[in-house]
DOVO-293922 format. One line per field, with one value per residue (C-alpha): residue number from 1; chain; x, y, z. Coordinates in Angstrom, 2 decimals. Layout:
REM residues N
n	(NUM	...) .
chain	(A	...) .
xx	(X	...) .
yy	(Y	...) .
zz	(Z	...) .
***
This chain:
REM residues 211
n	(1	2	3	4	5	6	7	8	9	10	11	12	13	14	15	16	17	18	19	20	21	22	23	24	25	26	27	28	29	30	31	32	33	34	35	36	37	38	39	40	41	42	43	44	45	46	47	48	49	50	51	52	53	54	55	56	57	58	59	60	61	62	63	64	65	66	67	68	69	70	71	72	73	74	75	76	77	78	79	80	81	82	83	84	85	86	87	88	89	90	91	92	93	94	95	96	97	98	99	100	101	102	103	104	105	106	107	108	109	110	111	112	113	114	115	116	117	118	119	120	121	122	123	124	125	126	127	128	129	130	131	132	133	134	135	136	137	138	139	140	141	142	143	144	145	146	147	148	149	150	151	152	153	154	155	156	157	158	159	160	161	162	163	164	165	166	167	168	169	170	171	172	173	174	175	176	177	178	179	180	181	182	183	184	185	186	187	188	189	190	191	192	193	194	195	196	197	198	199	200	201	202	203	204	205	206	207	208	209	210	211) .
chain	(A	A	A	A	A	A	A	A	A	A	A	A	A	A	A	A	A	A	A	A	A	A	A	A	A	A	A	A	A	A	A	A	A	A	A	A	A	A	A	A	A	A	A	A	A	A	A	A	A	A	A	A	A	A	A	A	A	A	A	A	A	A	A	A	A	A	A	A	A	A	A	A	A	A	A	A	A	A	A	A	A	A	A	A	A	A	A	A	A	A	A	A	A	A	A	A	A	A	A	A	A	A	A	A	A	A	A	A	A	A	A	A	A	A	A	A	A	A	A	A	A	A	A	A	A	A	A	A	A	A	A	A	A	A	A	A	A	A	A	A	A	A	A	A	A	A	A	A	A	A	A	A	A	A	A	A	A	A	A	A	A	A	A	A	A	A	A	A	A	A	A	A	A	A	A	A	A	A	A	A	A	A	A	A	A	A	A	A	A	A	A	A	A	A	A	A	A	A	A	A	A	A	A	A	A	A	A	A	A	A	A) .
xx	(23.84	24.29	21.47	21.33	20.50	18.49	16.36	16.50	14.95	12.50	11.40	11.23	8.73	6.49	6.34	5.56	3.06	1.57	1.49	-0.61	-2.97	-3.70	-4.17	-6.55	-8.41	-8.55	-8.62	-11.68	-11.89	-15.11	-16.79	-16.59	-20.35	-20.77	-19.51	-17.76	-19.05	-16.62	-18.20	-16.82	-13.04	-12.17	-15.23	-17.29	-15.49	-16.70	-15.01	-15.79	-12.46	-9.81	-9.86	-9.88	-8.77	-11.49	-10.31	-12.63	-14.10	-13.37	-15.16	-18.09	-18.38	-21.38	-21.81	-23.88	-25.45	-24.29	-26.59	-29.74	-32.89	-35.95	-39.28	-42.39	-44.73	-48.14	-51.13	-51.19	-53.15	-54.17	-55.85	-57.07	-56.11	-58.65	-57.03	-57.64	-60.27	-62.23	-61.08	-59.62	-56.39	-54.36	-50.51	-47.55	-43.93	-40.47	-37.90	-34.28	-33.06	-29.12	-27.33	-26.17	-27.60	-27.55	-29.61	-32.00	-30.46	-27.36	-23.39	-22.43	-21.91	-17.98	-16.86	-17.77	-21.34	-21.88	-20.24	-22.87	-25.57	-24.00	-24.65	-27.69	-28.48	-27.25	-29.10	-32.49	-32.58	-30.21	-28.00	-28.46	-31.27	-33.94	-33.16	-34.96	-38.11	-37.80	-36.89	-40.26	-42.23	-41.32	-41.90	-45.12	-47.50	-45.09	-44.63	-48.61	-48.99	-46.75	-48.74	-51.58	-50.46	-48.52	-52.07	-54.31	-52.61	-52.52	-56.12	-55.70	-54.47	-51.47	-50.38	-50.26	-48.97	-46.03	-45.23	-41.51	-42.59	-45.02	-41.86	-39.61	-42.32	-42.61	-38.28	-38.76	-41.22	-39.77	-36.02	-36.44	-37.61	-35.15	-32.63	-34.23	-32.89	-29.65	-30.67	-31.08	-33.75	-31.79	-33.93	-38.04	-39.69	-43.75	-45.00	-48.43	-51.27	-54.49	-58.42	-60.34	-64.43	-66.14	-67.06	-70.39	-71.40	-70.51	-72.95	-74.76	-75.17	-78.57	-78.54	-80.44	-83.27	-83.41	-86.42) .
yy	(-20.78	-17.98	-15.18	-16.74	-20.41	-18.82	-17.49	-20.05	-22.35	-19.45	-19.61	-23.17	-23.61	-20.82	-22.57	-25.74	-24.04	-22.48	-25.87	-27.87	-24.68	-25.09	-28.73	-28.44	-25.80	-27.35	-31.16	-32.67	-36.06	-38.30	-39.89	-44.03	-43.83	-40.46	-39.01	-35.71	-33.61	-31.00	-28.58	-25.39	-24.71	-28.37	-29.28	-31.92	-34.00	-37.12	-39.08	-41.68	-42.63	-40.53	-36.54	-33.87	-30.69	-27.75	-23.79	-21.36	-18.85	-21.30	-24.27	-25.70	-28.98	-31.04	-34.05	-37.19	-39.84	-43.46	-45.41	-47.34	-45.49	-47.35	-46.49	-47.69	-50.03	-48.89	-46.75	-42.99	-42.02	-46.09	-46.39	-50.44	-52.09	-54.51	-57.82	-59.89	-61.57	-58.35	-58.42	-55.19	-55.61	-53.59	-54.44	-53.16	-53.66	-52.03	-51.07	-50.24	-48.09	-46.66	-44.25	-45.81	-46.76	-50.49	-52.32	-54.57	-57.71	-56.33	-55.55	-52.31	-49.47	-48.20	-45.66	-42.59	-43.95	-44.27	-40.45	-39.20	-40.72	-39.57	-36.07	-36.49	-37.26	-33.99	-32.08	-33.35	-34.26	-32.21	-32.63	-32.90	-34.27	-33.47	-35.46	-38.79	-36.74	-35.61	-38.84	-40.21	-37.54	-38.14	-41.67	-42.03	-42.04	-43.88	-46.53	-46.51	-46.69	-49.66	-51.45	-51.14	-52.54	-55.47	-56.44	-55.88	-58.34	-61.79	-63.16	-62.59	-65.79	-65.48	-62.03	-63.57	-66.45	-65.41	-62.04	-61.93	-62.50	-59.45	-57.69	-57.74	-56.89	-53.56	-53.15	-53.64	-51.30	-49.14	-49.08	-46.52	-43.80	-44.46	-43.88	-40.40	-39.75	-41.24	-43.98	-47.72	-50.47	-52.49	-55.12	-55.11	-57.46	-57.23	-58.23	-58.09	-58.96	-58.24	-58.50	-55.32	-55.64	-52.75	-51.79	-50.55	-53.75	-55.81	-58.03	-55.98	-58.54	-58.46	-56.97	-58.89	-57.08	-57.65	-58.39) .
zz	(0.32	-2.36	-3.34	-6.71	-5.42	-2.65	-6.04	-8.43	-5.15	-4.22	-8.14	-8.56	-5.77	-6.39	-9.74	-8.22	-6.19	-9.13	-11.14	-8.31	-8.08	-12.01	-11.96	-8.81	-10.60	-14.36	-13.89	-13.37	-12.50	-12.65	-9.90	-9.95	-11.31	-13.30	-16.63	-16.96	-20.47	-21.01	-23.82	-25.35	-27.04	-28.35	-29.06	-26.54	-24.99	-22.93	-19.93	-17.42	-16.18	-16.53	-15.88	-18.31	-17.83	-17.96	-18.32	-17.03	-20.06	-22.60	-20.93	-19.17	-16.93	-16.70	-14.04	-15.67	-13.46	-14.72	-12.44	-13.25	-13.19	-12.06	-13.52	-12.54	-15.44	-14.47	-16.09	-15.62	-12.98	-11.63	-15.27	-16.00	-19.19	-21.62	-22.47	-25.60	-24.11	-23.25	-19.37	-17.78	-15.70	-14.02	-14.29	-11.88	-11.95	-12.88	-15.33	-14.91	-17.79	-18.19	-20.12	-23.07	-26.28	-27.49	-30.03	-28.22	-27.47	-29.80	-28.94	-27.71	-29.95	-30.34	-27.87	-29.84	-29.94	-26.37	-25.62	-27.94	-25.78	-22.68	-24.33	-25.55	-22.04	-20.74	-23.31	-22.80	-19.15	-18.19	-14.74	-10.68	-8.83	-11.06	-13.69	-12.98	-12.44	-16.16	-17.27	-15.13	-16.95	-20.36	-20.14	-17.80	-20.55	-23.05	-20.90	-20.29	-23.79	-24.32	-21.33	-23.57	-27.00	-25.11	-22.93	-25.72	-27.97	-24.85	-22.71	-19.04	-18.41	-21.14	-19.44	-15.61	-16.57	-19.35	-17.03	-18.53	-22.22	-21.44	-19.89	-22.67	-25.19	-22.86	-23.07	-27.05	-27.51	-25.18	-26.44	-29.51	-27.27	-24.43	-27.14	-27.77	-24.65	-24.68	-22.43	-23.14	-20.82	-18.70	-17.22	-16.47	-14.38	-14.14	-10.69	-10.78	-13.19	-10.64	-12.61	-12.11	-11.40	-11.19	-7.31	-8.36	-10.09	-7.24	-5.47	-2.45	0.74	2.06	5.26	8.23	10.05	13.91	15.15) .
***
């Protein structure tokens, strides 16, 4: 073999070394249940199934969790709620909310739509493993507060008895400020409608004397 083919060989597989180095480095390819935000030169840029390559200096890669988040439909704090028909109830149960922002009951938005929501998401909630703790903390008290207007308007026998009517009044009232966030409810399902009596206002049995 001749010094100049020995080269040209030598050459061609550095550079073929150097080519899978930058694609290993630069493309970034989602995981089968996460977005990939690419921000910076370009502009943002949003992917959930193919990759997108990412240069250090001129860009920045955020991770985004696809997968349901389940909040809980209860009172701050084990609070009680009055019914229409002046009972107090307490109510449990759950909600699975998404990222991606749909009108209630409505067709998806176009593609561009739903990248904007993915990051919105990043923005507000941010990425890793605290992000369903700041999701649960900006929604405690809003989903408390949509607990109350849904009770307050059915007796105690309407809300135990119609428990998914009362559920998707809670996803309706709830979908505006999901989409705040990004996010959009998936499904709720309201497992418990339990009365409430005051302990102290129970009945005292009469205790026996011996003798």
């Amino acid at each position: 073999m001749s010094p100049v083919l020995m080269v040209v060989l030598g050459l061609g597989l550095a550079g073929l070394v150097v080519f899978v180095l930058v694609i290993s480095y630069t493309y970034v390819i989602p995981g089968p249940t996460e977005a990939i935000v690419r921000l910076g030169y370009g502009g943002a840029r949003v992917s959930t199934d193919k990759g997108l390559f990412a240069f250090p200096v001129l860009h920045s890669v955020s991770r985004v969790d696809l997968k349901p988040h389940c909040l809980q439909i209860r009172m701050p704090h084990g609070g009680t709620l009055p019914t229409k028909d002046g009972a107090e109830v307490t109510v449990r149960g759950e909600m699975h909310v998404e990222v991606g922002r749909r009108d209630y009951n409505g067709p998806w938005d176009d593609g561009k739509a739903y990248d904007e929501d993915v990051i919105l998401a990043l923005r507000v909630l941010g990425t890793g493993d605290g992000v369903h703790a700041r999701l649960r903390s900006r929604m405690e008290y809003l989903i408390g507060d949509a607990l109350r207007v849904s009770v307050f308007d059915r007796t105690l026998g309407e809300a135990d008895a119609n428990r998914e009517d009362l559920a998707d009044d809670i996803k309706c009232l709830l979908a505006s400020e999901l989409a705040k966030v990004g996010m959009r409810p998936v499904s709720a399902v309201i497992s418990e409608v339990t009365p409430w009596s005051d302990p102290e206002l129970a009945p005292v049995e009469p205790v026996e004397r011996e003798g």
